[in-house]
C-alpha angles and dihedrals in degrees: 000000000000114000099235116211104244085055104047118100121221123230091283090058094252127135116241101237122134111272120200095246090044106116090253093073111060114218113264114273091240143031106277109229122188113242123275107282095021104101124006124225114230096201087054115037099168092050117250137270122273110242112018090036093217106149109257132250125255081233123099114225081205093056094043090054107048093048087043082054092067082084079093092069098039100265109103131161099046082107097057090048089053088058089044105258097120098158085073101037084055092046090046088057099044090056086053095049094051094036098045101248102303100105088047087056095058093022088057107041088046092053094043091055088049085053100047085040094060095239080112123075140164128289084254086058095252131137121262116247120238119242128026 
């Protein structure tokens, strides 16, 4: 029986077939990821944003918005409360309060488009996540 060369072993006791890391094979050109879904991450629950790659908050930026957006109807600040910030929610509704309701209407508009417009993040820091 002759020995072939893809089944004979080396010294080690190792077979000679190509390996992914031998020196024939180059490294991929980029950092291989698994899918979206397939593995969690447990730093960043709530995935991470796209392009800073900062995790994302708990806290939605649509939510937020819409409650900051009360200010329409005088009532502005509930958004920021919401986020945690809850020194200027409470502000916000203070200024409404003493200006009936017309500083809560800019305030809070103002304020509404800074947050669905990602200039507005969590008291950690983090990005606020799209959707609810």
């Amino acid at each position: 029986m002759t020995d072939q060369p893809w089944n004979r072993g080396n010294d080690a006791g190792e077979s000679d077939s190509p390996s992914p890391q031998s020196p024939g094979y180059p490294p991929p050109p980029y950092a291989q990821y698994p899918g979206p879904g397939a593995y969690p991450d447990p730093a960043a629950p709530f995935g991470r944003h796209p392009v800073t790659g900062q995790p994302l908050s708990d806290k939605s930026k649509t939510v937020a918005g819409l409650l900051q957006l009360l200010g329409l109807f005088g009532i502005a600040g509930i958004g920021r409360i919401y986020l945690g910030h809850t020194g200027l929610g409470v502000a916000q509704l203070l200024v409404g309060f003493v200006t009936c309701g017309l500083g809560a209407v800019v305030w809070g508009v103002v304020d509404a488009l800074l947050i669905l417009t990602d200039k507005v993040s969590d008291p950690l820091g983090r990005p606020l996540r799209d959707g609810t």
